[in-house]
C-alpha positions as CSV (number, residue, x, y, z in Angstrom):
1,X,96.4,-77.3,-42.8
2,X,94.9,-78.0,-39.5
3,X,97.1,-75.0,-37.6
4,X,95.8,-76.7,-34.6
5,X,98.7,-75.7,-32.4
6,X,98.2,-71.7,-33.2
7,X,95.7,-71.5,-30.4
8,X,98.3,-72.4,-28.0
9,X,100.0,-68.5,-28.8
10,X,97.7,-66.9,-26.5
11,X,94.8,-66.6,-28.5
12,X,95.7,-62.9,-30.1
13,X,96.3,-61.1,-33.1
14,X,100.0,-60.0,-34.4
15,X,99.6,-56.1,-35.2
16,X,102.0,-54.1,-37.1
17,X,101.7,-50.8,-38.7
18,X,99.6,-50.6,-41.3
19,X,98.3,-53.9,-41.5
20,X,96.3,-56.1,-44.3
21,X,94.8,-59.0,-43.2
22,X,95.6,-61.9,-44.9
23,X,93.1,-64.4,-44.1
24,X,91.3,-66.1,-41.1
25,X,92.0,-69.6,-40.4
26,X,90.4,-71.9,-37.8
27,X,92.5,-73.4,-35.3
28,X,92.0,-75.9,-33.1
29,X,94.6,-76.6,-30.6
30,X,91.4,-76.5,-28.2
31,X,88.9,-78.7,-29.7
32,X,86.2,-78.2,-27.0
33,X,86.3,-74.6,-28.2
34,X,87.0,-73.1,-31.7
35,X,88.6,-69.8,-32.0
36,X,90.2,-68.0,-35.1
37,X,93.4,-66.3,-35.5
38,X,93.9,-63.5,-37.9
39,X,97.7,-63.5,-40.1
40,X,98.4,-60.4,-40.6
41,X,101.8,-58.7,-42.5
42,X,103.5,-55.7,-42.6
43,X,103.0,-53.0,-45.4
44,X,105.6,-50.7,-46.6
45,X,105.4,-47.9,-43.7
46,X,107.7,-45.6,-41.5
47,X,107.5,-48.1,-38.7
48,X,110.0,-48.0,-35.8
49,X,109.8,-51.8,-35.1
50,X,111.7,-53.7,-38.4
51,X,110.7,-56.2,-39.6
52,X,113.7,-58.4,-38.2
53,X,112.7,-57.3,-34.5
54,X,109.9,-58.5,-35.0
55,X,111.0,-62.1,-36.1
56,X,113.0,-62.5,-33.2
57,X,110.5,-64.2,-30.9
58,X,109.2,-67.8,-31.2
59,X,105.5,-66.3,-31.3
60,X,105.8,-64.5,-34.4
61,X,108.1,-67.3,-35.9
62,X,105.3,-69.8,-35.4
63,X,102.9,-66.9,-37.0
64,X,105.2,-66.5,-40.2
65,X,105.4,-70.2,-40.5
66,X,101.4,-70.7,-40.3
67,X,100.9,-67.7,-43.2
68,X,103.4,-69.7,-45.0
69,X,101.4,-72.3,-45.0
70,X,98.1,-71.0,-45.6
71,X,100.1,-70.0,-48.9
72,X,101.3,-73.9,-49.5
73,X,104.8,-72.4,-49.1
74,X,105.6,-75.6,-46.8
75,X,109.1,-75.9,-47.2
76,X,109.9,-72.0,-46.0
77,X,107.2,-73.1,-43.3
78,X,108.6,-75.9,-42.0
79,X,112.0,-73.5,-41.4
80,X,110.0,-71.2,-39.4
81,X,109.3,-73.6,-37.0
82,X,112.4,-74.8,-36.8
83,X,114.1,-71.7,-36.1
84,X,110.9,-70.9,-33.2
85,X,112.0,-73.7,-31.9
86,X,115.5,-72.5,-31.2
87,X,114.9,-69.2,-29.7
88,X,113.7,-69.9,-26.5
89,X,109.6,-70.7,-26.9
90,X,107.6,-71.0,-23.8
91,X,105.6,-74.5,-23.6
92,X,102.7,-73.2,-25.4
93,X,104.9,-71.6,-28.6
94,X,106.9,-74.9,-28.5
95,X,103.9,-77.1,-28.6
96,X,102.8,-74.9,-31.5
97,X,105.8,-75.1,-32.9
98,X,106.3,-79.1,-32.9
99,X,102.6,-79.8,-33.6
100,X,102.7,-77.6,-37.1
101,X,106.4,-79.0,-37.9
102,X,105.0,-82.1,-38.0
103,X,101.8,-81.4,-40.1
104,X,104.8,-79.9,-42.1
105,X,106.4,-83.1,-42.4
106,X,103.5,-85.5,-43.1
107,X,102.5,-83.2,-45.9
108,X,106.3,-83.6,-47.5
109,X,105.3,-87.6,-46.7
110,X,108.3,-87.8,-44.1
111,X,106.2,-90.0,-41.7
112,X,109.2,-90.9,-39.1
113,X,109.7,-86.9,-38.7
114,X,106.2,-86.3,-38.1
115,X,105.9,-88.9,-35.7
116,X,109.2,-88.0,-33.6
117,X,107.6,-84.3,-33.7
118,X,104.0,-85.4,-32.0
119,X,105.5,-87.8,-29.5
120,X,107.9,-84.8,-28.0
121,X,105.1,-82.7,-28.4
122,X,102.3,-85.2,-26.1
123,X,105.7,-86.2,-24.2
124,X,107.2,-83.0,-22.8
125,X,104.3,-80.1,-23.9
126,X,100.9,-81.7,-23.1
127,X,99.4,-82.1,-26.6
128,X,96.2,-84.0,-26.9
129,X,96.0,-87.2,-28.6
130,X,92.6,-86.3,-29.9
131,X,93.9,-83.5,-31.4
132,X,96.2,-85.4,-33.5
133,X,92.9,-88.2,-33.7
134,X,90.8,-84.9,-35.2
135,X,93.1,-83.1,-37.6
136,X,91.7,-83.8,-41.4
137,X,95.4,-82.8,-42.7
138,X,96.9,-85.4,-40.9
139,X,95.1,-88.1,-42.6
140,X,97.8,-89.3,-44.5
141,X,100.0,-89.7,-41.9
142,X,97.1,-91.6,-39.9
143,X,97.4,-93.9,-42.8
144,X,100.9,-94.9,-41.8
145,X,102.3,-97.6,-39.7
146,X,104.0,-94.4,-37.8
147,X,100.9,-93.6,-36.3
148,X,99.9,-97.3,-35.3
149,X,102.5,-97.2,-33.5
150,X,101.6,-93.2,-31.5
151,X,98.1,-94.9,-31.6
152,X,99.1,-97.9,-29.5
153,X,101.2,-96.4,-26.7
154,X,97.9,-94.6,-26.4
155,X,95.6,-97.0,-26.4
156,X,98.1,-98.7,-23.6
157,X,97.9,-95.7,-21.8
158,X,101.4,-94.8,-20.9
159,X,102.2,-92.5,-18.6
160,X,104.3,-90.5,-21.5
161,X,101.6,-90.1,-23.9
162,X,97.8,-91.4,-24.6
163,X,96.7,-90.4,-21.2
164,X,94.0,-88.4,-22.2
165,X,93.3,-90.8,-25.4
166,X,92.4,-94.1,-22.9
167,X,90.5,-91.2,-20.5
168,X,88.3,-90.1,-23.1
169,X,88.0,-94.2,-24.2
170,X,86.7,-94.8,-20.8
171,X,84.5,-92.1,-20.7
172,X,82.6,-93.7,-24.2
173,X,82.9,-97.0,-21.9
174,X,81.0,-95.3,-19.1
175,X,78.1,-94.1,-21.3
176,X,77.7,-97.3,-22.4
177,X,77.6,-98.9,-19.5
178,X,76.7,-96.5,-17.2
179,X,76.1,-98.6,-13.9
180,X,79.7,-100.0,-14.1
181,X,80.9,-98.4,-11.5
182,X,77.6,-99.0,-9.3
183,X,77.9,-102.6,-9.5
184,X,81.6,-102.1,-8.7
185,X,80.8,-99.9,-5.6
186,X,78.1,-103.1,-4.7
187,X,81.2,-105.7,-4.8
188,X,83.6,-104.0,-3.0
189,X,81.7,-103.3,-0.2
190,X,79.6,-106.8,-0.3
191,X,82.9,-108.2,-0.4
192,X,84.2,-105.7,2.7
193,X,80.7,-106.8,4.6
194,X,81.7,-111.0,4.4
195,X,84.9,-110.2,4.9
196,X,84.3,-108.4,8.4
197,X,81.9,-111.2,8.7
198,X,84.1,-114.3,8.1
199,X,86.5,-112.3,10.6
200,X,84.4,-113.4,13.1
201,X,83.0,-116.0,12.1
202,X,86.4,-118.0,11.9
203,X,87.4,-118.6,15.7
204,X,83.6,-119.6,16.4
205,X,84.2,-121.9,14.1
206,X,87.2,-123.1,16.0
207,X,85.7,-122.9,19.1
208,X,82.6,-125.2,17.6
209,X,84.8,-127.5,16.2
210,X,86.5,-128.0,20.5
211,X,82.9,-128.2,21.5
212,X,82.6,-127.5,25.3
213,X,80.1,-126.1,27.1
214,X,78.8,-122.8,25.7
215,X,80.6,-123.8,22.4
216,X,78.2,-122.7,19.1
217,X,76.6,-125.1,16.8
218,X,79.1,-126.5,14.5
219,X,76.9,-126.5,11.7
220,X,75.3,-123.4,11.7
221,X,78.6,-122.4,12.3
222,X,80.2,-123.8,9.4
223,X,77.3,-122.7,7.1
224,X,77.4,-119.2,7.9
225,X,81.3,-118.6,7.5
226,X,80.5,-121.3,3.7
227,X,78.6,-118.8,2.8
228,X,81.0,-115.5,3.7
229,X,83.4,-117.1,1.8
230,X,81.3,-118.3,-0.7
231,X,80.5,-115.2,-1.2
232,X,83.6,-113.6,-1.0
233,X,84.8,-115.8,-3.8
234,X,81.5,-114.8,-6.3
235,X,81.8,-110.8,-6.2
236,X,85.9,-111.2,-6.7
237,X,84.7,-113.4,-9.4
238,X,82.3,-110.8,-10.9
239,X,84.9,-107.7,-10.0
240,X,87.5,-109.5,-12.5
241,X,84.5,-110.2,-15.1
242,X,83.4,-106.9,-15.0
243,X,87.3,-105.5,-15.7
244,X,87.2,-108.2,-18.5
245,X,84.1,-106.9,-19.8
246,X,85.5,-103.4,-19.8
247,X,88.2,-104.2,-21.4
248,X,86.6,-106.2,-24.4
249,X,84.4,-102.7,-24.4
250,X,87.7,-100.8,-24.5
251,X,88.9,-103.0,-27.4
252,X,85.4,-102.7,-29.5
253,X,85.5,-98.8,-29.1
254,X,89.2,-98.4,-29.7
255,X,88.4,-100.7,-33.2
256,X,85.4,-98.7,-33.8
257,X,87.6,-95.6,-33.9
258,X,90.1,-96.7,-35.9
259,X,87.5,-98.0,-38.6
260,X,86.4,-94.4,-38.5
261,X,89.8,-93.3,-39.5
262,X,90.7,-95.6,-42.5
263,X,90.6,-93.8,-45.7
264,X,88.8,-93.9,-49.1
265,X,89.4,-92.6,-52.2
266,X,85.8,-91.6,-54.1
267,X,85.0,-91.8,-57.5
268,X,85.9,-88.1,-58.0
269,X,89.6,-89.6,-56.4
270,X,88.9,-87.7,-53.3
271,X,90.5,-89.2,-50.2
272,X,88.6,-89.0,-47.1
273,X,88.3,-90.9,-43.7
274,X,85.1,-93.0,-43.2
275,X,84.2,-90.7,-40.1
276,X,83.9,-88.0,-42.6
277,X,80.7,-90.2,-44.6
278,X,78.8,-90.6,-41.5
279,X,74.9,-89.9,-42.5
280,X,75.5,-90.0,-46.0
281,X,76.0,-93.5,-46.7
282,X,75.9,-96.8,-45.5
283,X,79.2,-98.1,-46.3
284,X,79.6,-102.3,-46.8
285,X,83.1,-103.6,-46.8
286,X,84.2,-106.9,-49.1
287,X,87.1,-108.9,-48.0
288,X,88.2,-111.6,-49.4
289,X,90.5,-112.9,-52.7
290,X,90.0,-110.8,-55.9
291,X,88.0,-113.3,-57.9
292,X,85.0,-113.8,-55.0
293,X,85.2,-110.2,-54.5
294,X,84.9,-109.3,-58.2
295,X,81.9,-111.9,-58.2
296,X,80.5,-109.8,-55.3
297,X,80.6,-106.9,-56.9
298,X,79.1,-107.8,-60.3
299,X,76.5,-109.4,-58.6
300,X,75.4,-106.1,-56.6
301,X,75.1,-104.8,-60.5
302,X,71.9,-106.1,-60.3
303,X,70.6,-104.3,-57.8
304,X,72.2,-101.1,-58.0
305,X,69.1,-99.0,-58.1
306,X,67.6,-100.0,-55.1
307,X,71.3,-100.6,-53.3
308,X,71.8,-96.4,-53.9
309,X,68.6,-95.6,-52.9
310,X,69.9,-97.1,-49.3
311,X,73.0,-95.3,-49.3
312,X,75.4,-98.3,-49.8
313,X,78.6,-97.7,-50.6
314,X,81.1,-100.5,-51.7
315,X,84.3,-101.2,-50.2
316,X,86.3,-103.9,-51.7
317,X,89.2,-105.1,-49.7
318,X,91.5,-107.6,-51.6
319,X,93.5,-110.0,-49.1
320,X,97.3,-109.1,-49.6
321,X,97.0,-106.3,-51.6
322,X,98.9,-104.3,-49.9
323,X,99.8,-101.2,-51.4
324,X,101.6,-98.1,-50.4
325,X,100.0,-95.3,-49.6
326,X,99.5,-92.9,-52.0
327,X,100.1,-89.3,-50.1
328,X,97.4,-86.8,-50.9
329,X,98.6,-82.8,-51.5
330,X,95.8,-81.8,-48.8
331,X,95.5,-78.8,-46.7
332,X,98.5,-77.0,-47.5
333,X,98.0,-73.9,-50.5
334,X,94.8,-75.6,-51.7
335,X,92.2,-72.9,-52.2
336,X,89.9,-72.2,-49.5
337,X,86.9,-72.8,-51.1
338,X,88.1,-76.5,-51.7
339,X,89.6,-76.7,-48.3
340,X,86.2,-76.1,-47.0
341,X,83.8,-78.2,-49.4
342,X,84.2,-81.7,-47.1
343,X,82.8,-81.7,-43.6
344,X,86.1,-81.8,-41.3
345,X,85.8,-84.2,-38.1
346,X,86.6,-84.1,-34.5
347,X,85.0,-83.5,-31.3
348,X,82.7,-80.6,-33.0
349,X,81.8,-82.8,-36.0
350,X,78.1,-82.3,-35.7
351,X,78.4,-79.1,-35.8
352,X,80.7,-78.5,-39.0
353,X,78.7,-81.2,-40.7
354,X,75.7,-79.0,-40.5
355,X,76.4,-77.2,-43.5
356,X,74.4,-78.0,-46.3
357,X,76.3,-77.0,-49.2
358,X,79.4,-79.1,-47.7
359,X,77.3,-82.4,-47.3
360,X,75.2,-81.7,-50.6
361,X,78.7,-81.7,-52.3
362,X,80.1,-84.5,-50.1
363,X,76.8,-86.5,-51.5
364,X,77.2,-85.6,-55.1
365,X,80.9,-87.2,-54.9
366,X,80.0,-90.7,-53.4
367,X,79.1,-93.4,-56.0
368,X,78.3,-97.1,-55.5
369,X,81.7,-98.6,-55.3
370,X,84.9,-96.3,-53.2
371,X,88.5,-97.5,-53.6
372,X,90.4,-98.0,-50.1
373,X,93.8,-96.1,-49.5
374,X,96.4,-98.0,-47.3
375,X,94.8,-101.5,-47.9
376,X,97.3,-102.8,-45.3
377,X,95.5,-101.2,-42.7
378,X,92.1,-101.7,-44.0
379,X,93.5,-105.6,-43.7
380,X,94.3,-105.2,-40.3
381,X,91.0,-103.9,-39.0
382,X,89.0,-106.9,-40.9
383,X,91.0,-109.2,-39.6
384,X,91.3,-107.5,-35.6
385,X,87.8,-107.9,-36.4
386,X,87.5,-111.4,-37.3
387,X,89.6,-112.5,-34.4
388,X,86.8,-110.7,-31.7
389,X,84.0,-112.7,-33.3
390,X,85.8,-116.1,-33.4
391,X,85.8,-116.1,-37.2
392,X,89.2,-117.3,-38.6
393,X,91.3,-114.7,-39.7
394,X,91.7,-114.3,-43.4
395,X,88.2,-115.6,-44.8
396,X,86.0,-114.0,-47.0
397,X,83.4,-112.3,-45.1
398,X,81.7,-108.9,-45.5
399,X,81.0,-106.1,-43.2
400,X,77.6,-103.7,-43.1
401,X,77.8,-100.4,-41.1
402,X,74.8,-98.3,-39.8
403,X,74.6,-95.2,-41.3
404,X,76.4,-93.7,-37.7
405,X,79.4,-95.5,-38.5
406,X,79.0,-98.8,-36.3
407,X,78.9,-102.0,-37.5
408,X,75.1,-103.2,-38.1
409,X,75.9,-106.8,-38.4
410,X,78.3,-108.8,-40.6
411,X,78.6,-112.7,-41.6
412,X,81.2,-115.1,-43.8
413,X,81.4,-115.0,-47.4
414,X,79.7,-112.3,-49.5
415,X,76.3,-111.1,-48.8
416,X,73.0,-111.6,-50.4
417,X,72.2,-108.7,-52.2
418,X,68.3,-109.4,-52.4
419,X,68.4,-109.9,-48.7
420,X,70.1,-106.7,-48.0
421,X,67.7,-104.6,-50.1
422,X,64.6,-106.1,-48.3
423,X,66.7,-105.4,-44.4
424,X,68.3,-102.0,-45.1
425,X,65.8,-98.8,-45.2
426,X,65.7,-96.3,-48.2
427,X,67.5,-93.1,-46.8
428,X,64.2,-91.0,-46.7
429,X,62.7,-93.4,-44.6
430,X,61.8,-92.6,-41.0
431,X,64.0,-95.9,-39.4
432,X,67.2,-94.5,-41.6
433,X,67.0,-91.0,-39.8
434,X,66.7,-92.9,-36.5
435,X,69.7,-94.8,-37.5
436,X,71.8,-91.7,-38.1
């Protein structure tokens, strides 16, 4: 369990007599700075504070609850945060409170609950969207049409929730484009500049067109406020491209992240997210009906060899198979020796990726072929996909992504394996660690 929202209890330890610690679990309410909080518990000891005393605040509720959990006792958890929630909790213990309820409840597979929990939670206490973007134990519920629909008043950018999810969108945008906002600056006051221009420019004009004595050529008249307006007209033109632009950029990144978050199940039947197999494999997706995809497939047989020595990974999606997804017992009561063997994402993902031993395991799990998990959504991407490329929606095609993550290129039908050997660089090679 991701006990993300334990952060927001003021950072500090609960201390009774006597105590044992329990264990230390990384929270991450905070993701631009990781900080651990110790669960600690009572041992048989003259104390004057009883126990009940001390489980009448919404702090040490929410404290219970996330021990619980570290335990897998998820059912006497979610009560806990239940009952924090009714006595009182300042902002910070409700949002812990709400965030962990709803962990709670996608772990039980009760997607409407968790969803109703996070939207009061970014609503009414200020919870991050990337928070709920970055948690590994809420990968399941990512998987469900719930969280489509969290993720798209977000990517709207309402002014209830997804603020901070469109910001940090934008902010990606900016990188990208860094001189954006230059040019923007350039049309605006261009535009401002023939604007003050054709302000004057206009009755000289009319007094040209009178003609008189000391009236101004009509010509060079008419030319100069042509070409104010003219001019005018172009940088309005290129301010509303530019927005269009953005907003195609917007589109691409917002795709790009929710590719990162669909999830596979490995060979070992591991579930993870895509994001998670970043460096480790170049990952090339299949869609189409089951017989050309089958076809595909045995035809990559052939050139398995030199296909793993480059790190790809296949990802059959069959059109219409559209299963339900399958919820995966993760994060709750598993040991933490397991809970610890994949690389967890989020804004710190370089970081915890670092480890050898996680990624030398992660390796020695991934085969040639990976099985997706919510092929509805999977379906959805391809076909988003399609649809910003001009390719018809619902034809075969095939996908190859860059070791990063991002799509390297991609084309209709099924791919020439012979071809993709000859493009793609073994992993050892210097242009593959360029590429991560």
């Amino acid at each position: 369990m991701a006990l993300a929202a334990a952060l927001a209890v003021n950072h500090h330890l609960l201390c009774f007599s006597n105590p044992r610690t329990v264990t230390w679990v990384p929270t991450k309410l905070k993701p631009q700075k990781r900080a651990y909080l110790s669960f600690t518990c009572c041992t048989s000891s003259s104390s004057s504070t009883s126990p009940e005393a001390d489980l009448q605040t919404a702090e040490s509720r929410v404290n219970l609850g996330l021990s619980l959990f570290s335990r897998g006792r998820v059912k006497d958890a979610l009560a806990q945060f239940e009952t924090a929630l009714t006595l009182d909790p300042n902002p910070m213990e409700a949002q812990a409170a709400l965030y962990n309820k709803a962990c709670c409840h996608a772990y039980r597979g009760e997607g409407k609950k968790a969803a109703d929990c996070l939207r009061t939670a970014l609503r009414e206490y200020n919870l991050k969207f990337s928070t709920i973007l970055n948690d590994p134990d809420l990968a399941s519920f990512r998987a469900l049409p719930e969280f489509k629909e969290l993720q798209e008043e977000a990517r709207l950018g309402g002014e209830d929730i997804g603020y901070s999810f469109r910001r940090d969108l934008k902010l990606i945008s900016e990188v990208q484009a860094p001189f954006r906002g230059v040019r923007r600056f350039f049309y605006v006051a261009f535009s401002a500049a023939a604007g003050i221009s054709t302000f004057f420019t206009i009755p000289r004009l009319f007094r040209a067109i009178k003609g008189g004595d000391g009236a101004p050529d009509i010509w060079e008249t008419a030319g100069n406020a042509a070409i104010n307006i003219g001019g005018i007209i172009a940088l309005v033109l290129l301010f509303f491209w530019d927005n269009k632009k953005e907003e195609e950029q917007l589109a691409q990144i917002s795709r790009d992240e929710t590719l990162s978050r669909l999830p596979l199940r490995l060979s070992t039947n591991r579930v993870v997210e895509l994001v998670q197999l970043r460096d480790t494999v170049r990952p090339v997706i299949l869609a189409g009906t089951k017989e050309t995809v089958s076809l595909a497939i045995k035809k990559a047989e052939r050139f398995r060899t030199e296909l793993l020595k480059r790190g790809v990974l296949l990802v059959p999606v069959i059109w219409g198979e559209n299963k339900a997804p399958q919820m995966e017992k993760k994060g709750f009561g598993i040991p933490s020796k397991a809970a610890t063997s994949l690389p967890s994402i989020g804004e710190d993902f370089e970081k915890r990726t670092e480890s050898i031993a996680a990624k030398s395991r992660l390796k020695a799990e991934v085969r040639f072929k990976a099985e997706v998990v919510s092929p509805a959504e999977w379906e959805r991407w391809i076909r988003d996909q399609q649809k910003s490329e001009g390719v018809t929606p619902g034809e075969d095609v095939y996908i190859i992504l860059r070791l990063d993550g991002r799509v390297r290129r991609s084309g209709k039908g099924m791919p020439d394996w012979q071809q993709i050997v000859k493009e793609l660089p073994p992993m050892e090679a210097l242009l593959s660690k360029l590429e991560r």
